[in-house]
N, C-alpha and C positions, 0 to 999 in steps of 0.2 A: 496789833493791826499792822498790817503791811505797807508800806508805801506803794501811789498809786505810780502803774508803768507809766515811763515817758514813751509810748508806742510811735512809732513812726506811721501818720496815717493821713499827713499835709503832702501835696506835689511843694516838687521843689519850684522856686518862680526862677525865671530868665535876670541877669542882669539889667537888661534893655526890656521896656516895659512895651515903648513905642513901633513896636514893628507895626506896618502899615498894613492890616489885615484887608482882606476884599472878601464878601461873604458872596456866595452863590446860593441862591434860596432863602426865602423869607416864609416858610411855614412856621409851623407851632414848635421844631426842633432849636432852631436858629430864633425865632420870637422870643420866647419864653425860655431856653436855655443858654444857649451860646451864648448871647447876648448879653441877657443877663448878667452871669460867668463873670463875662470879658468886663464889663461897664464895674464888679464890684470888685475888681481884678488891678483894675488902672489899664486893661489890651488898651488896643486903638484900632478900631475898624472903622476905616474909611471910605470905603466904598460898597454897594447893594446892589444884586438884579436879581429878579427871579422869572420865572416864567410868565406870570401876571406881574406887570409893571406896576400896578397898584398895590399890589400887597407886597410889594418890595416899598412901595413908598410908604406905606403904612407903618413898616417894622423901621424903618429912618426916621418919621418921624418920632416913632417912640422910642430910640434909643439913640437920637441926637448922630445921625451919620450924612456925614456932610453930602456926598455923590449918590444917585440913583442912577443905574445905566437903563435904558430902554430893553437890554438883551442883554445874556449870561455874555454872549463873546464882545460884546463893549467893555464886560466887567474882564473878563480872562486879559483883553488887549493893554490894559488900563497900565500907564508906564507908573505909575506912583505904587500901585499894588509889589509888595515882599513875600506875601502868606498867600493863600488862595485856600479861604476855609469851605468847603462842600458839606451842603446838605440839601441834595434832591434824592429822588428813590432810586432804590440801587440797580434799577435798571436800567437808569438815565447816566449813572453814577461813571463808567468807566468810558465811554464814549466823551463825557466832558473833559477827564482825565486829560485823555488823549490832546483834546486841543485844546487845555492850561498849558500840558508840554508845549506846545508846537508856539504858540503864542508867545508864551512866556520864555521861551527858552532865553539865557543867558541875564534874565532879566529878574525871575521867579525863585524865590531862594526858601520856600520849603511850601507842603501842602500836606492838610488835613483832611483826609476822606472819610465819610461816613462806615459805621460797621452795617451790612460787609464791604469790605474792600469792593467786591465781584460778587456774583453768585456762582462762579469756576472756578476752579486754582487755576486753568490756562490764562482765563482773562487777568484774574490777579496779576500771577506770574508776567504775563506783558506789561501790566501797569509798575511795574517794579522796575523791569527794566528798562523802560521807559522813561522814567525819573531819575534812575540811578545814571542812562546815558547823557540827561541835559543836567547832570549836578542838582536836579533838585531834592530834597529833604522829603521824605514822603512816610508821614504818619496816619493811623489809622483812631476813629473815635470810638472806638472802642471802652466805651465811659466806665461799664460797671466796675473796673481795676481802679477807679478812683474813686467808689462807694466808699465811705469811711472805715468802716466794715473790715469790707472786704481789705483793704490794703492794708491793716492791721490786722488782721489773720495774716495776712503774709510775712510782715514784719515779726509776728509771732513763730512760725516756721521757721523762717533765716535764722532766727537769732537760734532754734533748737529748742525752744521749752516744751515742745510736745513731743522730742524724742523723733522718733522714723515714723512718716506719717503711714494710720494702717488704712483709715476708711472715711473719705469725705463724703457727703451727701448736702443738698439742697433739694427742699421741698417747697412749691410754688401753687398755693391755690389762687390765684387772681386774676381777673379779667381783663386783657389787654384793649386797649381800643383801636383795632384794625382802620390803617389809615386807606382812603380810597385807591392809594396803589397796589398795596398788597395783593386785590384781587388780582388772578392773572398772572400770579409770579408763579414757577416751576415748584417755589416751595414757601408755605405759609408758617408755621410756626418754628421750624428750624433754622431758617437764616433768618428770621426775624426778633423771635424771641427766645429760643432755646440758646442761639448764640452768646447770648450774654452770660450764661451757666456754662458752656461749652468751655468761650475761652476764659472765663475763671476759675475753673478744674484746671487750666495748662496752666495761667497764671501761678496758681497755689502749687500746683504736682508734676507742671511740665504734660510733654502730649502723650494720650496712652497709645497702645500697641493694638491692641483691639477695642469694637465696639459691639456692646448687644442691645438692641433697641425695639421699640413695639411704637406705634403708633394709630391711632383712631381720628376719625373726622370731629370737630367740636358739635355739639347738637345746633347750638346760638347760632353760626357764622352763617349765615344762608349763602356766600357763593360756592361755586365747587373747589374742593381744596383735597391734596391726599395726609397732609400732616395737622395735626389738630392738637391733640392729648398727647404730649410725647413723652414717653420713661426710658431708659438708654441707662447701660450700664456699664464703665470705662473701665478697662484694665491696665494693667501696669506689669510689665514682667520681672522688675524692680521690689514687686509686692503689692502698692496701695490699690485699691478698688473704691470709686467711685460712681455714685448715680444719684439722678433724680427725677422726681417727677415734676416734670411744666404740666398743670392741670390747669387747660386756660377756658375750661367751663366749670368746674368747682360748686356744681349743685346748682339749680333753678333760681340764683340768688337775685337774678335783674325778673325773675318771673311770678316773685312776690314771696319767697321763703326766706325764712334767717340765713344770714350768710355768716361764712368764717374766712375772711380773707387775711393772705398773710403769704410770707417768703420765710424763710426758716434754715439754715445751714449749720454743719457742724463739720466737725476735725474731729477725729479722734488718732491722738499717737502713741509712742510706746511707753513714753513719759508724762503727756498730758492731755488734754480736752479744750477744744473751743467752740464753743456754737454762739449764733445769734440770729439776728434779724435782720430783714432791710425794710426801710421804710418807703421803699416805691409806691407801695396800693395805698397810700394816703392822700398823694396826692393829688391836687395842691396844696393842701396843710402839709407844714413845715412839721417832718416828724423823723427824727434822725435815728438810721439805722443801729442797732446793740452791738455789743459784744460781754461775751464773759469765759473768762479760759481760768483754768487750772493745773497748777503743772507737780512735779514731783518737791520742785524747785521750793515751793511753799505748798505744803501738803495738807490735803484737804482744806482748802479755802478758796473760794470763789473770787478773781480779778476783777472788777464789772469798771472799766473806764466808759465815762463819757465825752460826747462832745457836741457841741453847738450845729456843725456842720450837715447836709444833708444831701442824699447822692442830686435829686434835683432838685437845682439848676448847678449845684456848687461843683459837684465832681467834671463839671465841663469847665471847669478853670485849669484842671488837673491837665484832659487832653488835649488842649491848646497849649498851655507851660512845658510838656514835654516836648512837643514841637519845637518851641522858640528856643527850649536850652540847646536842645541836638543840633538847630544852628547856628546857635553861640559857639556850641565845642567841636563842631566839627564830628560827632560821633551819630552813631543810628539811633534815633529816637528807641524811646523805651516802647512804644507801643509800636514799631514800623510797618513798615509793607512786608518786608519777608517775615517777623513773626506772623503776619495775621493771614499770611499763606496757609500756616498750617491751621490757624481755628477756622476758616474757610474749609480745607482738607479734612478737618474734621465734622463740622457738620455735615459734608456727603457723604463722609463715612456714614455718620448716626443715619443720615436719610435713605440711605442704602438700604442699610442694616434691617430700618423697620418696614420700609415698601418692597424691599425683594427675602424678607423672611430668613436673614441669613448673618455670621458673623463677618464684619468686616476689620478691616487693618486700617488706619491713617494712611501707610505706607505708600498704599497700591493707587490712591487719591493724589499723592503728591510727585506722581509720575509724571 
């Protein structure tokens, strides 16, 4: 019998527990996750608005948050606010940006924006420097990097036990639940939910060089939309090739037929194997995602670590703690704004790719 690995697949936590967080938005991302996160964490969010003043009071009263501002810019002006955590729709999203900077300036010492950053790498790109000019810390939530999973696969990479990696894939049958902003956005399943596969292929392999991708309308979603079913196939001129299919109607299953829901990923390298699961379509049942790899290292035997943890609400502990460390040491947060330039850069690639019938480059995106 082997002994089990100590995988690296916890965020690291801040020194300083009490930075005075100010939450913008009180939906179901910030209710039920952040929130959560933060309260099982020790954060300290102090301050709430959101667009309806009542559902910001609503999310204060159930997570014991002393201030409710009337409006987001009472909360951005708020002298006691450190952090400035964001969660409204990402169309609202960089426009607020804008005047956290301007408000906060000299006074704001880092900010967590929702993924995506933008829905452009220009908009991004300004929101970067934007923040980088008034000194503020500017991280992106980009959660899925802090699925248990997922960051032990990575931690499995680094260390080498699976040799040069040749070919990841993720396969995603699940039904997402389209929030009422989504309609209307330039693009529905790619910067919303393919993103999360996107930038965990860069996480795991770094950004590829090309993209091939196909795309179809979902049958479910009744508003008009051009991305739906997305499959996309990333290259690497390094070697690895990566793809997956987001299959975000997955058979008639809300139409009264047996369903097979699930997320599904694998590694394979020149040394070893890892695949598993995530546990997202479970929820709200607590159902924490797999893993099992095999390497040269110990030959023919299956690794299978578990653990307690579960990507939500817990992996929102992760994207708030890398924030707080990056302004403890002074360094770029691990998830920042210029990485998430490029998983930005890349999903117009992929979007490209599948609505104009054609191979694209990251490259020519991040112009």
């Amino acid at each position: 019998m082997y002994p089990e690995p100590q995988l690296n697949y916890l965020p690291r936590l801040p020194h300083r527990k009490d930075w005075r967080i100010g939450c913008a938005g009180a939906g179901f991302i910030m209710r039920d996750c952040h929130l959560v996160a933060y309260r099982n964490a020790g954060f300290n969010p102090v301050a709430i608005a959101s667009r309806n003043p009542a559902t910001a009071r609503e999310a204060a009263d159930r997570h014991a948050i002393a201030t409710v501002h009337e409006t987001i810019d009472e909360l951005l002006a708020n002298s006691e606010v450190e952090i400035l955590d964001v969660a409204v729709p990402p169309a609202a999203q960089p426009d607020l940006i804008r005047r956290a900077v301007e408000l906060g300036r000299g006074r704001l010492r880092g900010i967590l924006a929702q993924k995506p950053l933008a829905l452009a790498v220009a908009d991004a790109k300004d929101l970067v420097a934007r923040c980088a000019d008034a000194g503020i810390m500017l991280a992106v939530n980009q959660n899925m990097r802090f699925d248990q999973s997922v960051r032990a696969a990575k931690d499995i990479l680094t260390r080498g036990w699976l040799g040069e990696p040749v070919f990841a894939s993720i396969d995603m049958r699940a039904i997402p639940h389209w929030m009422p902003w989504a309609e209307g956005l330039p693009s529905l399943s790619t910067f919303v939910m393919s993103i999360h596969h996107l930038d965990t292929f860069r996480y795991w392999l770094g950004t590829p060089d090309r993209v091939l991708a196909s795309t179809r309308p979902d049958p479910r979603t009744t508003f008009a939309h051009k991305d739906g079913i997305n499959l996309y196939i990333l290259e690497y001129d390094t070697g690895p090739r990566a793809a997956a299919w987001d299959d975000v109607w997955t058979g008639p299953t809300k139409e009264g037929v047996a369903g097979d829901i699930f997320i599904r990923w694998r590694i394979e390298g020149t040394d070893g194997l890892a695949q598993g699961t995530i546990g997202w379509p479970s929820y709200p049942a607590r159902t924490p995602s797999t893993l099992e790899f095999s390497s040269r290292q110990q030959p023919g035997y299956w690794l299978r670590p578990r653990w307690e943890e579960v990507w939500f609400p817990d992996a929102f502990v992760g994207t708030m703690a890398q924030l707080l460390c990056a302004v403890e040491d002074g360094t770029e947060p691990e998830i920042g704004g210029r990485d998430n330039v490029e998983t930005i850069a890349l999903c117009e690639a992929v979007f490209a790719a599948a609505t104009q019938h054609r191979v694209t480059t990251v490259k020519e995106f991040l112009k």
